[in-house]
N, C-alpha and C positions, 0 to 999 in steps of 0.2 A: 679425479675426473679422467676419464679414459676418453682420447678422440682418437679420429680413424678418419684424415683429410687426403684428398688428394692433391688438392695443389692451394693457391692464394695464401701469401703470407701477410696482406695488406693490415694496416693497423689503423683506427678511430683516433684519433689522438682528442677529438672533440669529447670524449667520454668522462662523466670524472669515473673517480676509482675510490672508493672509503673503504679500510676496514670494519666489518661487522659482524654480530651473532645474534642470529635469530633463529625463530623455531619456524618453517617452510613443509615442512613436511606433517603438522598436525594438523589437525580440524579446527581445534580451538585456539591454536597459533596462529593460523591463517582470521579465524571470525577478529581475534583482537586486533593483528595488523591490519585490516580492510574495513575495519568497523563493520560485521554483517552478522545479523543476528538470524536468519532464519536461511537455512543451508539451501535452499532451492534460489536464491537470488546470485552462489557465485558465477551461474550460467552468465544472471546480467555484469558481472563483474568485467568476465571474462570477454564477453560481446564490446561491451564499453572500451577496454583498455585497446583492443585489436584493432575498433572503429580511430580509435582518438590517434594512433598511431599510422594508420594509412592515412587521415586528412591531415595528418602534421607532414606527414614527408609530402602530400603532394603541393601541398601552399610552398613546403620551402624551395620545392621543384615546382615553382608554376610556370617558367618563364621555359623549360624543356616542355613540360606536358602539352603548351601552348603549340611549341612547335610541333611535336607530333599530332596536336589537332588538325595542323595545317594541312600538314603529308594523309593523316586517314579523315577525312570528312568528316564531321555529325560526332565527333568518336571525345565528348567531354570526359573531363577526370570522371571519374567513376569509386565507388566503392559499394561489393556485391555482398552479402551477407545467405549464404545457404544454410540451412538448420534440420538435416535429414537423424531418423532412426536406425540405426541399424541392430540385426538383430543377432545375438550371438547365442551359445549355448545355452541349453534350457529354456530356449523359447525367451529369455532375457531379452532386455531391449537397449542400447545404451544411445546416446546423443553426439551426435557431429557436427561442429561447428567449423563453417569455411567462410575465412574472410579475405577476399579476392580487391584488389589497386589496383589502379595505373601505375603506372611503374614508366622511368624511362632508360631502361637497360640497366639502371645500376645494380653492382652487388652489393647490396645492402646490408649481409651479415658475412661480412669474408671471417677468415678462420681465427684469426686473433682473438674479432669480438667478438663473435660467437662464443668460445669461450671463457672469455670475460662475463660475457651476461649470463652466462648460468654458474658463475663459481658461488656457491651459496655463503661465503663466506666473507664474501664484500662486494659493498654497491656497485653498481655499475650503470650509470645511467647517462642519457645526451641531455639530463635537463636538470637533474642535481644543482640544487643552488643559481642556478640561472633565472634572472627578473625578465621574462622577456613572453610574448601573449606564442605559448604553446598549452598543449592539452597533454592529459596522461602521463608515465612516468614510463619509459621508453628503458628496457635495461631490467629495472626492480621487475617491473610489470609481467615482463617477461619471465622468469624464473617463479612469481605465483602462477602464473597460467602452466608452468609447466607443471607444479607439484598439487595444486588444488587434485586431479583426479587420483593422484596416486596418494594422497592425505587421504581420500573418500578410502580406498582401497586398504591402507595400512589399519584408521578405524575400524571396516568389516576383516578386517582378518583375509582378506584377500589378497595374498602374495602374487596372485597370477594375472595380477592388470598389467599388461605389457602394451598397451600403445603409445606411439612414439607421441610427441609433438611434432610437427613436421613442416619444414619451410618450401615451399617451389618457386622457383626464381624463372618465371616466364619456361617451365617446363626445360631450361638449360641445366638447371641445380637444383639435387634434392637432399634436404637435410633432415635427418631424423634426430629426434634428444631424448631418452630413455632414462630411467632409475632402474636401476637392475636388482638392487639389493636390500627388497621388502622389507622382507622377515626380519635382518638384524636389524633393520631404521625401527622395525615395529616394537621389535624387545629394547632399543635403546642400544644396541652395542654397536653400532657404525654408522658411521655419516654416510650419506646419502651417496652412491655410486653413480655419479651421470656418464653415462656416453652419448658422445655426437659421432654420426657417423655424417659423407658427404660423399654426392659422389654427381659426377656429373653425366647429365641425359646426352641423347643424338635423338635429333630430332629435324623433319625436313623445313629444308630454306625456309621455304615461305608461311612455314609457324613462328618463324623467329618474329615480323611485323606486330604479332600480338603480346604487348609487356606489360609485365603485372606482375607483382609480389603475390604470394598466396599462401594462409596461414592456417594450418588445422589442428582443430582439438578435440580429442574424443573426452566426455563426460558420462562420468556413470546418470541414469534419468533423473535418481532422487536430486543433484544439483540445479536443475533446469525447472522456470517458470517461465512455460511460452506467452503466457500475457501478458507477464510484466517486459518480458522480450520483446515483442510485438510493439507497446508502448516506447517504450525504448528507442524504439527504431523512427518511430513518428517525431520524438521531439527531436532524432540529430535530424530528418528531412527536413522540422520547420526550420533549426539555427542556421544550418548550411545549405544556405541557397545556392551556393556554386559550384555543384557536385551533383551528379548522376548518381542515385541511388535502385539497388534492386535489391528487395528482402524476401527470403524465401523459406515458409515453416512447413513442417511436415503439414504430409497434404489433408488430415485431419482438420486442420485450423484454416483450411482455406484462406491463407493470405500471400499473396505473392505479389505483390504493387512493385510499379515502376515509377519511378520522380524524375523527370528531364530537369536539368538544374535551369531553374528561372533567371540568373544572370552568369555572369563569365566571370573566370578565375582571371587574375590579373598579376603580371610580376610584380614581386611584396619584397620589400624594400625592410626586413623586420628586424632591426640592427637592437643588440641590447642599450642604453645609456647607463653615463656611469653616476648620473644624479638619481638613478632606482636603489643604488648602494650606499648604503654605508659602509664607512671600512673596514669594520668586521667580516660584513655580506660580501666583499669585495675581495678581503684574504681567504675565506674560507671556498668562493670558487675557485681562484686559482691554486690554492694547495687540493684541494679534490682534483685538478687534472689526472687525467693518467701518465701521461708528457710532462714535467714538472722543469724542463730543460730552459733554459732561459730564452732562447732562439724560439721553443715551441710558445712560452707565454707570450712572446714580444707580438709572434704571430694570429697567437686566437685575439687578443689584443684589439691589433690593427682591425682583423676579418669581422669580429663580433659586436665592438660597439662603434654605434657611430662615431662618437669624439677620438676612436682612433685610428679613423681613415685619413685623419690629418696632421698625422704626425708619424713619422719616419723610422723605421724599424732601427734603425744606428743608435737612435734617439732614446729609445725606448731599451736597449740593450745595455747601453749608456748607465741608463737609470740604476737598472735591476741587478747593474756589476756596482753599484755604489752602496755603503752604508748610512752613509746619512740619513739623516732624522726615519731612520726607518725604526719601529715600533718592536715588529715582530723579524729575527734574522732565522732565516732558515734556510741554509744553501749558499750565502751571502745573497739574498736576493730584498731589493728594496721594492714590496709590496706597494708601502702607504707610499712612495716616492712616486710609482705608477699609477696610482690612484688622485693623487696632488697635479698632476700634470692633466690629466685627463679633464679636471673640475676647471683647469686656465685655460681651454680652448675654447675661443671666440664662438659664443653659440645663442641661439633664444634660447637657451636651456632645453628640457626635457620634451617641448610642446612639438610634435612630430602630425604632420599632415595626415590627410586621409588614406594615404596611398601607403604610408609604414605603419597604419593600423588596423587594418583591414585586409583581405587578399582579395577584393573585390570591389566597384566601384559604388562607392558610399552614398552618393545620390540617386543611385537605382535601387535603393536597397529595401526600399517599401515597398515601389512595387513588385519586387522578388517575393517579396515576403508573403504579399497579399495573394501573388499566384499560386504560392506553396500552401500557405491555411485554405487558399479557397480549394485545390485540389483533394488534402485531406479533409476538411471540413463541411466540405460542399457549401461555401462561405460565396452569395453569387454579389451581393450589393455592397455600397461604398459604405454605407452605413452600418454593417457589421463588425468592420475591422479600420484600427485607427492605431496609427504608429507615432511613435515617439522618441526620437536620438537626444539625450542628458550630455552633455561636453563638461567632465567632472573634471578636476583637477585637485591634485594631493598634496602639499607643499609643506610637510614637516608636521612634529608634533613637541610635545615637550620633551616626550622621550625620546626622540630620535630625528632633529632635527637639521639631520644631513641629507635626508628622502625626500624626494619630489616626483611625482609621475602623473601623466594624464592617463585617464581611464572613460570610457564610454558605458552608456547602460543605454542599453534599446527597451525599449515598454511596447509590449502589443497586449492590445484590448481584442478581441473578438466576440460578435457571439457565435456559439457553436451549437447548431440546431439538436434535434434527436436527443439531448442528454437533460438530465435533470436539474430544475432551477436550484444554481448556486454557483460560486468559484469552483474552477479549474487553476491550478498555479503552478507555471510551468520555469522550472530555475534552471541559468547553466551560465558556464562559465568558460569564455573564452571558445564560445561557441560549442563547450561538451556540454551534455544536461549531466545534471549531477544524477546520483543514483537512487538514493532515500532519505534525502533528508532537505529542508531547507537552508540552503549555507546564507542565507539573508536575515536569519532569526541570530540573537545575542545570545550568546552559549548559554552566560547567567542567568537568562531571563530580564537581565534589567533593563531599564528604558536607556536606550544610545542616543533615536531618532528624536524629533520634535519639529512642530508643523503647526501652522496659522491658518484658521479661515480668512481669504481675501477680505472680508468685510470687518476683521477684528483683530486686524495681523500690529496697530500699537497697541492695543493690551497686551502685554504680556501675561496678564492671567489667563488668558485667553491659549496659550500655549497648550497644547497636545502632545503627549508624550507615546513612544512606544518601542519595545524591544526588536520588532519583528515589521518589515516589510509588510507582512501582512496587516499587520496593526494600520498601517496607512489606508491600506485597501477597502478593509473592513468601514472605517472612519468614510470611507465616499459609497461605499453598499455595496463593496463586493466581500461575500462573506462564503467560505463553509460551511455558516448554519444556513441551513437556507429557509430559517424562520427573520435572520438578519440580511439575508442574501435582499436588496428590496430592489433589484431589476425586474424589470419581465420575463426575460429570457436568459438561460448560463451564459455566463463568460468563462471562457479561458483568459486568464493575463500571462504572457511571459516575461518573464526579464532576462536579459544577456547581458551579461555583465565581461568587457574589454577591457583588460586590464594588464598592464607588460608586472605588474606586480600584484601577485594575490599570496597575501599570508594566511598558513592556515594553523586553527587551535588546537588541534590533536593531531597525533600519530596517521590515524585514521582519513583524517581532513572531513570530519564532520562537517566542522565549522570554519569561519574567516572572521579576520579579523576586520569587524565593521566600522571601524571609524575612522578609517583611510575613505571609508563611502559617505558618509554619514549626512555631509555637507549637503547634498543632493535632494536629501527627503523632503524640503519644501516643493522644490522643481517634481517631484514626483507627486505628491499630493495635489500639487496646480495641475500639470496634466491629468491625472485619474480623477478629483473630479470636476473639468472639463468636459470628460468621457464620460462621465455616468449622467450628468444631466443633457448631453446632446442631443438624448432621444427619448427621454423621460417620459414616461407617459402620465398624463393627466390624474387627478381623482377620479374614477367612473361614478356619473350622475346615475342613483341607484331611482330615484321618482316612484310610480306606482308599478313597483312589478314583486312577482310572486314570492322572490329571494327577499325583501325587504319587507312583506308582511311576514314571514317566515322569526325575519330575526326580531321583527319589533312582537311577537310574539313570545320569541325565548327570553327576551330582556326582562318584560311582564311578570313570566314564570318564576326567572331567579328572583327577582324582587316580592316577589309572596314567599320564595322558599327563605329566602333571606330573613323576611320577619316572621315566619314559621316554620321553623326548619322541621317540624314535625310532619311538616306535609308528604318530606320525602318516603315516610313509611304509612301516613293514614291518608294521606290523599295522592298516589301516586297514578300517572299516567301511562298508556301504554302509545304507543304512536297512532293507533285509531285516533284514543283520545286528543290528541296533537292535531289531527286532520280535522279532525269533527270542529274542535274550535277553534281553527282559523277559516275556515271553508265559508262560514255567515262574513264574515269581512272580505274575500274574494269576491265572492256575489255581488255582495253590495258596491265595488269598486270595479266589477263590470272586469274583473280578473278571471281568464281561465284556470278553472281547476279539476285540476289532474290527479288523481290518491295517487298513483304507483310511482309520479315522480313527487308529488310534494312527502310522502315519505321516507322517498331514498335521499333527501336535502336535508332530513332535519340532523342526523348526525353531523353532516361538514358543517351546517350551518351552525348548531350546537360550538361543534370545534372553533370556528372562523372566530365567534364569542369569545375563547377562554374555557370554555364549559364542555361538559360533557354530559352523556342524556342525564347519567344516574344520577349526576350532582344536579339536575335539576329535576330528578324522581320520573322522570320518564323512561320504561322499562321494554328493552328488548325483547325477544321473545330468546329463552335460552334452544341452543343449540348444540356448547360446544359440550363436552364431557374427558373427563382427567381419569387416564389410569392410575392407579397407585398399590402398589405393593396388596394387589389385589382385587381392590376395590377397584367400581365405576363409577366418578361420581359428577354431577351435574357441576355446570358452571356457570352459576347465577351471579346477581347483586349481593345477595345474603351469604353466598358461599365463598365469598371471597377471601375475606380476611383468613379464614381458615387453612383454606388449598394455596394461599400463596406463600405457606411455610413446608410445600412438600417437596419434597426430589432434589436433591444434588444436581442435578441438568433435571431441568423441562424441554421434553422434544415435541415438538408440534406436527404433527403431522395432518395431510389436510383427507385423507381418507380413512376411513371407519374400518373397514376390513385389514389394511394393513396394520392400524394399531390394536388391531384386534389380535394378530399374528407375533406380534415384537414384544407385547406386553409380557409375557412371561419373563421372557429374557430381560428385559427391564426391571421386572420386579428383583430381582437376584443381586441386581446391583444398585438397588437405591433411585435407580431414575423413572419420573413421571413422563407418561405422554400424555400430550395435550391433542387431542381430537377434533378438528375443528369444522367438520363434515361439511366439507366444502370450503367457504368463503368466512375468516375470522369475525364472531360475533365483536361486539362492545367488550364483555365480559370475557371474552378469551384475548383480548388484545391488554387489556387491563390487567387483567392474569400476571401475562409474563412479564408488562411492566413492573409489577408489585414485587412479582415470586426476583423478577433478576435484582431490583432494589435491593433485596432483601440477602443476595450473594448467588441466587440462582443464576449457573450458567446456560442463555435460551441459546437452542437452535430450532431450526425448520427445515423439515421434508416434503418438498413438494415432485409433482410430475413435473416433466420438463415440456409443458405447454403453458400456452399462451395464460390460460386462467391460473396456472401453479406460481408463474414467475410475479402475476399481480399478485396472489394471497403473500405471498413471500414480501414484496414492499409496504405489504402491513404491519409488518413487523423490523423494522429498517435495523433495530437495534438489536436483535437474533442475528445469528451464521446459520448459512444457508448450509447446508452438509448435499447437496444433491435433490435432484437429479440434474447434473451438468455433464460437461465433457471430461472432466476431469474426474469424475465416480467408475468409467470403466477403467481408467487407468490405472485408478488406488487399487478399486478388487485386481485389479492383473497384479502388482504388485504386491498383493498380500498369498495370493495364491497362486503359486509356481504353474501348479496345471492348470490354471484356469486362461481360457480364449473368449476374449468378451471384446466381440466388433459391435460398431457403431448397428449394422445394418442386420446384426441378429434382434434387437432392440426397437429399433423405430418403427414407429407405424406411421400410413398418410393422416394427414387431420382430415376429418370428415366433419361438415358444416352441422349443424343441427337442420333438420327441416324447415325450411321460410326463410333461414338466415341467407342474405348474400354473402357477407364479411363475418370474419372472425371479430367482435365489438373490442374484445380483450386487447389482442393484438394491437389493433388498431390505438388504443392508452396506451399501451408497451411503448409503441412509436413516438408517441407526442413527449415521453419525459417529461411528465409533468407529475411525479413522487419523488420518494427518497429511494434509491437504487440501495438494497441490501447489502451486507458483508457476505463474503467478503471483495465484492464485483465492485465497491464503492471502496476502496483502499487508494485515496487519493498518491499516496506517495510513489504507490506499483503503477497506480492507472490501470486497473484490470480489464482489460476489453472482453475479457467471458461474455459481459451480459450482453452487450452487442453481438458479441457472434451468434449466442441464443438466440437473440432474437432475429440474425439474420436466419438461423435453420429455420426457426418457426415460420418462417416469409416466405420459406421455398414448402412449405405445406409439410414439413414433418414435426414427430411429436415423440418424445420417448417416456413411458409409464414407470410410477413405481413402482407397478405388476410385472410388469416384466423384465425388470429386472430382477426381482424376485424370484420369479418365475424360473429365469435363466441359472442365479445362481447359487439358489437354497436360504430360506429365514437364517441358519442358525450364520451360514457367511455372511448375510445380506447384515446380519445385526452386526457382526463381528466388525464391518465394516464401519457404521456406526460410531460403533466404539473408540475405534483410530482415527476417525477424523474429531471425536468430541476431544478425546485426548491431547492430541493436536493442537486445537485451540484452545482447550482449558484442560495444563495439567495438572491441575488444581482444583479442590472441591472441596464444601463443606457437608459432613456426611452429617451433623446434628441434625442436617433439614431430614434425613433419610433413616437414623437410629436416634429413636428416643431414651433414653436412660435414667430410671424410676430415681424420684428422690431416694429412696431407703428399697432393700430389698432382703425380706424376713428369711431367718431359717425355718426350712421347712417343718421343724416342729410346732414354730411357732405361726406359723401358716395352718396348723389342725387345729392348734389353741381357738384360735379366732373361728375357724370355721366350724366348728362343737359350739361354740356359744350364739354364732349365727343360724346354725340348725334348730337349738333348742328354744332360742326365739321365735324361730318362725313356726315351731311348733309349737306354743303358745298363742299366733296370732292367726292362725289358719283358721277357725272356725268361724272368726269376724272378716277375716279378708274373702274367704269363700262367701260370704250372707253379703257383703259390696259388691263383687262381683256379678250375684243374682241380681242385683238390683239393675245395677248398670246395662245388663244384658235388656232389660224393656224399659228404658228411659222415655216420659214423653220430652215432647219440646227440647232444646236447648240446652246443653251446660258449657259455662264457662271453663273450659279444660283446666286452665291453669288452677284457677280458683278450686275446682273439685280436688285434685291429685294434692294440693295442699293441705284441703279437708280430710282427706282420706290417710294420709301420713300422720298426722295428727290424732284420729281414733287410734289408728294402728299403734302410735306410740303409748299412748293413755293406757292401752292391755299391757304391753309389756311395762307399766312403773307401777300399775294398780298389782302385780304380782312381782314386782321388786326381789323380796324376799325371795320368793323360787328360783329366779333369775342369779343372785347373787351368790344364794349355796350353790346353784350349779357351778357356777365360775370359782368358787373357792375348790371344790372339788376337783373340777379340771384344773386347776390351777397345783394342785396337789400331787398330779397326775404329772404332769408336766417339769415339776420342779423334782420328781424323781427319776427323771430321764437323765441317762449318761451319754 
């Protein structure tokens, strides 16, 4: 490592330090240490580690930042997140990320450890082995964020990514950290060349008043996912009420919110105890020190954990110069002897007040909370949002029953308007959200939790078992299915989990170890549901109305198809007939009736049943039609079974012209388009359910308007491949030359004549379906679809056509293609290449077709004399029954001349068998 300092020799001695060997500089090194499967989320990687690391320093600085609130007015902690493009050579685009603190004058990375956190060769962390409620890994963290873009860089063969990572220190200090030495990391033949270079600013007085840390990362684009960023940003707003937040995305994504922190930072009392250790956990911090000097442990000691603010550094020096019953000697230092002393200081043990667990005051903390969801969620009544503080506590296990530590879990219920009936579930830990996954699910899947309804909590058979937080949830009706979700309106739940100890089960920190929590889950079950029945709504009294002659009609129907199932093909309905006989029972009950709405009910009503029209013989009118390696072909009842064995991918597209245009190109590669001309019939919805059963991978292409984005939640279980925000940005990246603005693209929405409102639109708003893939990716939280649907709101609209238009079929497919890719790189081409049981040599290919000539020249004089007849038929024939008949004479000529038939075939057969 080359550095190039000017001054500050100061040293961390709080750091630990481990020897290690890892890989930092790969792609696939970095995916396994971070657990991240899908390369566009180390963006969130990177946002997360940077966020977790300014609200660690300013809590442990609350009692400075406090003061300089004093001196600058209005001026709360703060932490600013900017996310601009910039644009370099070739019209390329790459991503910057600046993550801006309050700061109170310190330097934060003086030159020692600065270079300690980026020696890739050993840990370097402020949190290494420490039990104590911090976020992020301060140190490691740092050195992925440095080499994530130049890992992108060494993959593409790109030796020429030179941006620094770069520190500014209130504009007094600027620190740059580079890899210099691509090419040989890329071939394998040298370790990684970091320089830091330093150097300090001049700047006038009175910029000096404003301090703040500030951290930048340049990323190549393909890393970044702005709306899992975007999300992101929303759960640290809701966990950290005591902090000013400003988040800023390129100006594309229109978002740039401000959050005033709803309560006040408080000086945090956040001492580690030594009942979070055991003695292992308790040798293996202090040997990670960097300082390993006795005078420095005696020190972190005292400063670190409570039990050793009462006892006397002589004391403690004392110890560490003794051998005695010491376990592990290294240095002559008595570890377990420092550890022994600490467990004899007169204490309530572990159990620590509000004020050392928290950095903020605990009884304001709901209504912080409620101000913060009501700002994001637009959450306005009391009845929306309902909180909940668990006072857990840990006290040992079999295996390890030296640990003891209190822990907190806060539970917020909301409903959150605009979105789609079902759970929302929001996880985080020590006030970070975690990133993809839920760390409240049991790695193994096994049941940990178990839970009693109040009314049968002595039975024990009664007991309820489940692996998974959610498993609770689900159990009182908050669900992800949201055929189980049985609220009225979505909820979000979160949970934060406070904790001065959280163990976790992988490298990665997937998971945690839940049965330090586990005790809780009935207290969690009683609150949630508490909540769910609060505001329950009743059975609606359905009495004499149109929706209930409707379904006591469809009941009727299954129960004849039931004992006739033959009805479905010789007595079948079309929705006239539906109308026609319910319409004498409206009348008579003094019911209005409506055809164009009692027809547009009977499907949901159908569905609301279990049923569907065709399973009760009632027949849509076909609409949609399947290309295929050629063909055009209808998409009926009857044609189902057949077409739902076609295409490697079925693409749905909702206009006629453009599958009319793609088809070719699809045919080349095995994929159908589904055609759905306009709004998805019955039979085109059923389609893709079958064909994807069956291994077909579904997507959908719709325009990016109001009626494209509902055909798309017709299909909730397809990927949406475009038209979104994110389709000009792929073709940019596919194609070097290619310039594709938003504003070459959109057109205003123009109302149809008579209409006041957009009606679409206006469903879009209410979330009342299943939001599509991949906008519905609960673990990203994709806000695409909302921001869709806010452009639509401002009166734009952007067409398949024209994008098309703009950037050529054969790009526009190509495009296609890498997003189908994308999400399925995988296919099964049987659906697309059929492969003959047997496949003759072409000899024997004329063999056969000599003997089928000579027969049908034998049968030609009686098929011509059928023919004539056929041609002036009176009345009626049974087709099937005819064409039976008529196979039949046919055969009876060719056995009535057998003999002729048979010499031929011995002859050709003669013919044949002297072929070389």
């Amino acid at each position: 490592m080359t550095t190039e300092e000017d001054d500050d020799t100061t040293s961390s001695n709080d750091f630990s330090n481990e020897s290690q060997t890892t890989d930092y500089t790969s792609i696939e090194g970095l995916r396994t240490r971070l657990g991240i499967d899908n390369d566009r989320l180390f963006g969130n990687f990177i946002v997360k580690e940077l966020m977790d690391n300014a609200l660690d320093f300013i809590e442990q600085n609350a009692k400075k930042i406090q003061e300089l609130k004093q001196k600058n007015k209005d001026e709360n902690p703060y932490v600013n997140v900017t996310i601009t493009e910039e644009e370099i050579e070739n019209k390329k685009k790459i991503t910057k990320i600046i993550v801006r603190n309050s700061n109170t004058d310190n330097d934060v990375f003086p030159k020692n450890g600065i270079e300690n956190i980026f020696n890739l060769e050993k840990y370097y962390s402020s949190k290494r082995h420490q039990h104590i409620i911090k976020r992020g890994a301060l140190g490691d963290g740092l050195k992925e964020i440095l080499c994530i873009p130049y890992a992108f860089a060494i993959e593409n063969n790109d030796d020429s990514w030179n941006y620094p990572l770069i520190f500014n220190i209130s504009n007094k200090k600027l620190i740059e950290v580079r890899i210099n030495n691509l090419s040989q990391v890329r071939k394998n033949l040298e370790s990684p060349d970091i320089t830091i270079t330093s150097k300090e600013l001049s700047i006038e007085e009175e910029e000096t008043n404003n301090k703040f840390t500030e951290i930048v990362v340049y990323l190549p684009n393909i890393a970044v996912y702005y709306n899992s960023i975007l999300f992101l940003f929303n759960k640290y707003a809701l966990s950290n009420t005591h902090i000013d937040f400003h988040f800023e995305l390129p100006n594309k994504h229109y978002y740039k919110p401000n959050y005033k922190a709803t309560q006040n930072i408080v000086d945090w009392s956040n001492y580690q105890s030594i009942y979070y250790y055991s003695l292992p956990d308790f040798e293996r911090l202090i040997y990670s020190l960097q300082d390993k000097s006795n005078s420095n442990i005696a020190n972190y000691v005292q400063k670190y954990f409570r039990e050793g603010t009462n006892i006397k550094k002589d004391e403690l020096l004392d110890i560490l110069n003794s051998n005695k019953n010491s376990i592990i000697d290294k240095n002559n230092k008595n570890i377990e002897g420092i550890y022994q002393r600490l467990k004899q200081i007169p204490s309530k043990g572990p159990q620590l007040d509000n004020k050392r667990q928290v950095p903020f005051d605990q009884k304001k903390r709901e209504n912080a909370l409620k101000k913060r969801f009501g700002e994001i969620y637009q959450i306005n009544d009391d009845d929306s949002f309902v909180y909940k503080k668990i006072n857990g506590y840990f006290s040992g296990s079999n295996h390890n029953s030296e640990i003891e530590f209190p822990y907190i879990l806060e539970i917020i219920i909301a409903n959150i308007p605009y979105y789609p009936k079902k759970l929302y579930f929001y996880s985080s830990i020590n006030f970070s959200p975690t990133l993809r996954y839920n760390p409240f699910q049991n790695q193994s899947n096994e049941d940990i939790f178990s839970w009693k309804n109040k009314k049968k909590r002595k039975d024990d058979s009664q007991t309820k078992p489940g692996s998974s937080i959610i498993d609770i949830l689900e159990d009182c009706g908050y669900s992800y299915d949201t055929q189980k979700h049985n609220k009225s309106k979505p909820n979000l739940v979160m949970i934060n989990l406070i904790s001065p100890r959280v163990d976790y089960t992988g490298r990665n920190k997937s998971y945690i170890k839940l049965d330090q929590f586990v005790s809780s889950a009935q207290e969690i079950y009683d609150f949630c549901k508490s909540a769910s029945t609060r505001n329950k709504n009743g059975i609606r009294d359905e009495g004499l109305t149109v929706i209930n002659e409707l379904r006591i009609l469809a009941r009727e129907r299954e129960l004849d198809i039931r004992n006739n199932p033959r009805l479905r093909e010789i007595g079948r309905w079309t929705q006239s007939t539906f109308f026609y006989t319910v319409r004498p029972r409206l009348n008579q009950k003094g019911l209005k009736v409506d055809r164009d709405y009692i027809t547009s009910q009977i499907k949901p009503v159908c569905e609301e049943l279990g049923y569907t029209r065709d399973e009760l013989g009632i027949i849509a009118a076909e609409r949609a039609q399947l290309y295929f390696k050629g063909q055009t072909l209808g998409v009926g009842f009857d044609q189902l079974k057949d077409l739902m064995e076609k295409g490697t991918d079925l693409l749905v597209i909702e206009k006629e012209g453009i599958a009319d245009v793609l088809a070719p190109f699809a045919e080349k590669v095995g994929i159908a388009i589904l055609n759905s001309r306009g709004f998805l019939t019955e039979y085109a919805t059923k389609l893709s359910r079958l064909a994807k059963e069956k291994g077909c991978n579904i997507a959908i292409l719709t325009d990016l308007d109001s009626s494209g984005l509902i055909i798309s939640t017709k299909l909730p279980n397809a990927h949406r491949i475009g038209i979104d925000f994110d389709t000009l940005f792929s073709l940019e990246r596919l194609y070097d030359d290619l310039e594709l603005y938003r504003e070459d693209v959109e057109e205003d929405v123009i109302l149809k004549k008579g209409n006041e409102s957009d009606n679409h639109l206006i469903s879009l708003k209410k979330y009342d379906y299943t939001i599509p893939s991949p906008y519905n990716n609960f673990s990203l939280f994709d806000n695409t679809w909302e921001e869709m649907i806010d452009y639509l709101d401002k009166g734009k609209r952007i067409e398949i056509d024209a994008v098309l238009a703009k950037v050529g079929s054969e790009r526009f497919w190509n495009f296609i293609l890498n997003e189908l890719d994308k999400k399925f790189p995988n296919r099964n081409y049987n659906r697309a290449i059929t492969i003959s049981e047997y496949v003759l040599p072409k000899t024997v290919d004329n063999f056969i077709a000599n003997i089928q000539n000579k027969i049908s020249e034998l049968q030609s004089e009686e098929r011509q004399k059928i023919m004539d007849k056929l041609e002036n038929t009176k009345g009626f024939l049974d087709v099937n029954h005819k064409k039976a008949e008529i196979e039949s004479n046919l055969r009876s000529i060719a056995e009535e001349k057998i003999n002729e038939v048979t010499q031929f075939i011995s002859d050709e057969f003669k013919k044949f068998s002297n072929l070389k």
